[in-house]
N, C-alpha and C positions, 0 to 999 in steps of 0.2 A: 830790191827786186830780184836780182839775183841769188840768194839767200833763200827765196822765195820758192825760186824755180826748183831751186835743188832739194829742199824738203820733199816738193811736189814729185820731183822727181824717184827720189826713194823710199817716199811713198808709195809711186804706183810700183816700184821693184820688190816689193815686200812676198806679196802675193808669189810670185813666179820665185821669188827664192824659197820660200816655201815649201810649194812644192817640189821642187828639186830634191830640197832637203830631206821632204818625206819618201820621195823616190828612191835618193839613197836607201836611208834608213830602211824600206819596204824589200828592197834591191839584199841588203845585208841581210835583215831577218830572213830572205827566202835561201843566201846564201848559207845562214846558220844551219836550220832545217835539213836542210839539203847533205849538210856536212852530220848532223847528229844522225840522220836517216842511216846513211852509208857506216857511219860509225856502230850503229844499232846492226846493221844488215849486219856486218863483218862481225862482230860480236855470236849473234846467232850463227852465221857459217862456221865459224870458228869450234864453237860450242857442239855442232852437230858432227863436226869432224874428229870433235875427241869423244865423243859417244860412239863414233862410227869406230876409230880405231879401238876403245875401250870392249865393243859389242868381237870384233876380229880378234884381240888377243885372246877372250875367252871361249870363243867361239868357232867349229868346226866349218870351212868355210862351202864345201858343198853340202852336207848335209842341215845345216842349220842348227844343229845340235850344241851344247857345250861340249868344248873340244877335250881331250887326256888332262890338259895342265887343270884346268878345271874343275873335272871331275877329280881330278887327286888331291888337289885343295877342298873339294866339297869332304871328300872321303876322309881326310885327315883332321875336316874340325866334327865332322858326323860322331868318330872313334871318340876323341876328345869329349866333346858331351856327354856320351856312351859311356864313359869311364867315368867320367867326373859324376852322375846321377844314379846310374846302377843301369838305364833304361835300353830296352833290348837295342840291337842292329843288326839287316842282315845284306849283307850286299849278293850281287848277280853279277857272273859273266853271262854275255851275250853272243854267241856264233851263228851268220846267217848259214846255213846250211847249202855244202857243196858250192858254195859262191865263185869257185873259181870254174867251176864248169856254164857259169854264164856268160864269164868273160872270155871263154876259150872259144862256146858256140854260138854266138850271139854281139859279142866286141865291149870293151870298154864303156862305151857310150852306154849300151845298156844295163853293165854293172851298176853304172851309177846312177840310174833310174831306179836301178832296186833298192840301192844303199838307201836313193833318197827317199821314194816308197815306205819302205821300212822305219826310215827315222821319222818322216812323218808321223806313223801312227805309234810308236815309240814316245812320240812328246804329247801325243793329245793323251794317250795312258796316263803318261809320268802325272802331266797335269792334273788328269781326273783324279788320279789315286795319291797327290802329294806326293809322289817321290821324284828323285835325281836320276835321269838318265845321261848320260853321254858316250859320247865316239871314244872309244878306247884305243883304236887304232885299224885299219885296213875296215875288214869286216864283222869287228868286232864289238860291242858295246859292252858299257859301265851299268848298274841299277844301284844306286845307292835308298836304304829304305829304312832309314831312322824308327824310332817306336816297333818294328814289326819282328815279331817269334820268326821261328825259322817255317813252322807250318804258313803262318800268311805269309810269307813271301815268296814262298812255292808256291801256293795257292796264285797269288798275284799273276805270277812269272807263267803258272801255265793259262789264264787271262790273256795275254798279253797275247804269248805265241798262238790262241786259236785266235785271235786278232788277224794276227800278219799271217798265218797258214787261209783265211778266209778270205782273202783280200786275190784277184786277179790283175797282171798288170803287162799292158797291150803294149809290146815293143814296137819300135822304129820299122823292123823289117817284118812284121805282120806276125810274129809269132806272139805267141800269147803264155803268160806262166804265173806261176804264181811259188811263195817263197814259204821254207818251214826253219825252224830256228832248234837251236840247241843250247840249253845254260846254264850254271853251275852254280848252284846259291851253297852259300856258306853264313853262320850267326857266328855273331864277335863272342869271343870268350874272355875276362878279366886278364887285362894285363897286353893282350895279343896285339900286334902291331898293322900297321894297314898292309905292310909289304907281307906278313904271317898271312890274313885276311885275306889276300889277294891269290895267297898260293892255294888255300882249302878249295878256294869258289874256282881255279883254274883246274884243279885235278877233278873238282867235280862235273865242268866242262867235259873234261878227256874225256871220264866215264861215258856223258850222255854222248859222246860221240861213239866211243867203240858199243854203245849197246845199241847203236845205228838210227844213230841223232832224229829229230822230231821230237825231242824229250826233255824233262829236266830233273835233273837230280840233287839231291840237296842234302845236307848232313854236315 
């Protein structure tokens, strides 16, 4: 009889250990989930943070632009294919024009509304026409323009500046102006190095400057 009971007995415990059991188990699979979710999450964080610092080291951080290291690496494998296939290149300096007289009557603050103005429409160009623009430094920009003669890239460059000379931009303290550029194109010659490159397209800057900048000159 006893024997009996006790069968009966775990018997009816079957059921309720059961479920228990499945409760665990249901308990852990939510625990696993929960653990690969966080592990997924952190993965993508992680991921977006070294895209983030990868986007910062090339990258000018007020203007949005590619920043000097950048462009001097773009400019150094541009020369490199240039020499290695025969195929033209012509690069650009970029000077906003009188820019420190913004910062002098008008403040900081709205310097860099113009800086950033200006690189704006500097990257929707680069875009439309395939070329490399960046920050060269202060106020100054980079044009790198692989495939192009020395005429289209003058041609380009004065483009560009009735762009930014068209464009109006409504300051903080209700003055209103608008920006002209000046820029110095120079085409690679056999053999010539980026730092040679860089010095033709800066004197051809100076020129467009002393012939009372809004200009560009090239040769």
């Amino acid at each position: 009889v006893l024997a009996v009971q006790d069968l009966l007995g775990t018997t009816a415990r079957q059921p309720a250990h059961r479920r228990r059991l499945r409760a665990l188990v249901e308990q852990g699979t939510r625990e696993l989930r929960l653990k690969n979710e966080a592990l997924e999450r952190s993965d993508r964080e992680r991921e977006a943070l070294m895209q983030q610092l990868a986007w910062q080291a090339t990258h000018d951080t007020l203007t949005g632009l590619p920043n000097r290291r950048a462009g001097d690496q773009r400019l150094d494998q541009a020369i490199a294919a240039a020499q290695a296939t025969g195929a033209p290149l012509c690069l650009a300096l970029i000077d906003i024009d009188h820019f420190k007289r913004v910062n002098d009557r008008h403040g900081h603050a709205a310097g860099d509304a113009v800086l950033c103005r200006v690189a704006a429409t500097m990257g929707e160009f680069a875009e439309r026409q395939a070329i490399f623009i960046s920050r060269h430094g202060g106020e100054e920009f980079l044009a790198c323009m692989p495939g192009q003669h020395l005429a289209q890239a003058e041609a380009a460059m004065a483009m560009l500046a009735a762009a930014i000379a068209g464009q109006q931009l409504r300051l903080d303290d209700g003055a209103s102006l608008h920006c002209t550029v000046s820029a110095g194109v120079a085409a690679l010659v056999p053999g010539q190095s980026a730092h040679a490159l860089l010095a033709v397209a800066d004197q051809r800057l100076h020129e467009a400057k002393q012939q009372g900048r809004d200009r560009i000159v090239a040769g």
